[in-house]
C-alpha positions in Angstrom: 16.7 31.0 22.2 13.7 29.7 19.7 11.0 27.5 21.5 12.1 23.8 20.9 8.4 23.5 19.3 9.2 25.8 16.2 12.3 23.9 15.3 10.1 20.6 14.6 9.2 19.3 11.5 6.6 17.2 11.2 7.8 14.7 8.2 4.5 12.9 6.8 5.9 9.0 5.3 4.3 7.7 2.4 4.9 4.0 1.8 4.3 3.3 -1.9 4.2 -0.8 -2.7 4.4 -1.9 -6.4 2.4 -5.3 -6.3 3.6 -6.0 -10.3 6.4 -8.4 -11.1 6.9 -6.1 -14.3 8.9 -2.8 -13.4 8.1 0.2 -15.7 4.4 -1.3 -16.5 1.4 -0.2 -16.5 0.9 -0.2 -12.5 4.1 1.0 -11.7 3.4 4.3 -14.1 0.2 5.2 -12.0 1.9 4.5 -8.8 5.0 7.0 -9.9 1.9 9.5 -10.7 0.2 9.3 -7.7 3.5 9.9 -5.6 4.3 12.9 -8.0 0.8 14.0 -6.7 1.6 13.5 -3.2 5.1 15.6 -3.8 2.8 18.3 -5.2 1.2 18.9 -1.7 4.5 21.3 -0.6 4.5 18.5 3.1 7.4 17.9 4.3 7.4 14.1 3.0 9.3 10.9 3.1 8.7 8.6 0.8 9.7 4.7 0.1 8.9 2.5 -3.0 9.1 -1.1 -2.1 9.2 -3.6 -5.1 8.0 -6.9 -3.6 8.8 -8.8 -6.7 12.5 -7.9 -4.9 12.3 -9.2 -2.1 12.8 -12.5 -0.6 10.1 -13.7 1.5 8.2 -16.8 1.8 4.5 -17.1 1.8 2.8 -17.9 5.0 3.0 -21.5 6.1 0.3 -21.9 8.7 2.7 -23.2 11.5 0.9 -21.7 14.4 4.2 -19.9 14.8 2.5 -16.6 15.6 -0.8 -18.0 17.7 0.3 -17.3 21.0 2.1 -13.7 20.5 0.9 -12.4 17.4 4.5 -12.5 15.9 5.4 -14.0 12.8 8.5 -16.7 13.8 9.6 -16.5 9.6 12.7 -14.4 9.3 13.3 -12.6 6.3 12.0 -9.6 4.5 8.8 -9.1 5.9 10.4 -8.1 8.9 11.1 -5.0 7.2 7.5 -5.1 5.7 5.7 -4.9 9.2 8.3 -1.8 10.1 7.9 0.1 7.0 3.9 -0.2 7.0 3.6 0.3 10.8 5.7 3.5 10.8 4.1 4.5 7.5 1.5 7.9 7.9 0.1 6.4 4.3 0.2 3.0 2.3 -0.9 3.2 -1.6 -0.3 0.1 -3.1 -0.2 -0.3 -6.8 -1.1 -3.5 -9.0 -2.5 -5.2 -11.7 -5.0 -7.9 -11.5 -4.1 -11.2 -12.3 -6.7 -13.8 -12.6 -8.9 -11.8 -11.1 -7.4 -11.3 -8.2 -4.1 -10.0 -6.9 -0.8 -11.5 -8.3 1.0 -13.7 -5.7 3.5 -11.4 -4.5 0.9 -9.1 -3.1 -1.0 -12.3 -1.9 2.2 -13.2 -0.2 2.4 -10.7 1.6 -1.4 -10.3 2.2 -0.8 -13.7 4.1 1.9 -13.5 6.0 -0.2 -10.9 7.9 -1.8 -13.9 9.5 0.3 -13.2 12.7 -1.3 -9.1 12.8 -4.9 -10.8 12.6 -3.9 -12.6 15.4 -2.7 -10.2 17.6 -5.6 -8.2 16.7 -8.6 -11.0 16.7 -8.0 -13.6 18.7 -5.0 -11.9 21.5 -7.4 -8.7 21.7 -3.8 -6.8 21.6 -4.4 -2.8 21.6 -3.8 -0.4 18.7 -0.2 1.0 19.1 0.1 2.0 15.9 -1.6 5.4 14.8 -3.9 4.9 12.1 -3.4 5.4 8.8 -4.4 6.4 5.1 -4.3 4.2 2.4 -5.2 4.5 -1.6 -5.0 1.5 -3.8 -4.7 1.3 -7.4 -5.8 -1.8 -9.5 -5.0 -1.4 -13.7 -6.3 -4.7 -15.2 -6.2 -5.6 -19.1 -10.2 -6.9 -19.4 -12.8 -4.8 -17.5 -14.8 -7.2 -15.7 -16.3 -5.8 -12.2 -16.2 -8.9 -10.7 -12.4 -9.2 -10.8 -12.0 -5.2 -9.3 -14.5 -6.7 -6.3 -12.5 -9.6 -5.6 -8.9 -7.7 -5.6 -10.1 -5.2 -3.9 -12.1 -7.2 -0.7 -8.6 -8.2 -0.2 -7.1 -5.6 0.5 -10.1 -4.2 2.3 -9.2 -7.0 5.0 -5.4 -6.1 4.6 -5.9 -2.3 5.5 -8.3 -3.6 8.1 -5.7 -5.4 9.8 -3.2 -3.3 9.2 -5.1 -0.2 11.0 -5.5 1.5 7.7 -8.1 3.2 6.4 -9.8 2.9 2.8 -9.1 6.3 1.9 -9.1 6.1 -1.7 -9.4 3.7 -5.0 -8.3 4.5 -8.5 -9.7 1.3 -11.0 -8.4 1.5 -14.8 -9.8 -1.2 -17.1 -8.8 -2.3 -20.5 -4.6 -1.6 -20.1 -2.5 -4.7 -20.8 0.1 -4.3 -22.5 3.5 -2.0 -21.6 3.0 1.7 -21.5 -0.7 1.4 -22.7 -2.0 3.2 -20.0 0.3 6.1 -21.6 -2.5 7.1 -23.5 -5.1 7.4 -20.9 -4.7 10.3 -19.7 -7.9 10.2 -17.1 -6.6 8.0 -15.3 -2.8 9.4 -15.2 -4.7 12.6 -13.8 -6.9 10.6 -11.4 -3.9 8.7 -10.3 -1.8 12.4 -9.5 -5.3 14.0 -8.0 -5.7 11.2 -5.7 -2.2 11.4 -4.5 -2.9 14.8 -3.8 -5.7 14.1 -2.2 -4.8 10.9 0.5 -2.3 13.3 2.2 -3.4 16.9 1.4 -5.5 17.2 4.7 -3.1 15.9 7.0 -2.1 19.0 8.6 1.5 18.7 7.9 3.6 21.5 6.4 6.8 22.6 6.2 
């Protein structure tokens, strides 16, 4: 009989969030790159793209809902959203930069993790949830460092919250319209490289 041990599997899940209202753009092309980097690895890997443009959620509306158990009381699907990050081994999200800052369905759902900086911050609740590795990727049509700064504090705070850790940022300036980033090909490579890289020294295998 084979030692139960060397019959597991360790399965590594990726959680890949496309921030863009516009599917087949710019930031959903370097998100598909990065994930064909992360396949390239030979782990044993499940991986989920959520769309949030998609989804029906609302954004957060400061009820005090959450303040005394660190839940949010809004039911729809960010339920999901809590589940699919907290059981997540890695989080890269993917987006352009609107305004300069994040468009509002990443914002969105950057808020409504009010109730996970409650738990955390004012409850003093204990880390259940084994830490993770996250890579973000910003595409954005001008090039103005300011705007990367701002987009990317906020999701500094977001992986903060969310107990995960700033593993990696790929920035590509000067894409705006469909498919132009198509033609840089650094950042296509940088995208699949840094795929590779946010999972490559997990320790998983098949």
């Amino acid at each position: 009989m084979r030692d139960r041990k060397s019959r597991i599997i360790l399965i590594m899940k990726v959680l890949a969030i496309l921030g863009s209202p516009r599917r087949g753009g710019n930031a959903e092309t370097l998100l598909d790159k990065a994930l064909e980097g992360v396949q390239s690895t030979g782990v044993s890997l499940e991986i989920e793209k959520v769309v949030l443009n998609e989804l029906k959620f609302s954004p957060c509306q400061e009820c005090g809902g959450c303040d005394k158990t660190g839940r949010c009381v809004l039911k729809d699907a960010m339920q999901d959203i809590y589940k699919k990050i907290d059981q997540a081994d890695a989080v890269i999200i993917s987006s352009p930069i609107f305004f300069g800052s994040l468009p509002a369905q990443v914002k969105a759902m950057i808020d409504r993790y009010q109730c996970r900086w409650v738990a955390k911050y004012i409850l003093e609740e204990k880390e259940i949830r084994p830490a993770k590795k996250g890579l973000l990727i910003l595409v954005e049509a001008s090039a103005r460092e300011s705007f990367l700064k701002n987009a990317q504090s906020i999701i500094k705070n977001f992986f903060a919250v969310s107990n995960i850790g700033f593993t990696a940022k790929l920035y590509c300036p000067q894409v705006d319209k469909r498919g132009d980033i198509l033609k840089d090909e650094d950042c296509l490579k940088r995208a699949f490289e840094l795929g590779k890289e946010t999972i490559k020294n997990d320790g998983r295998g098949q």
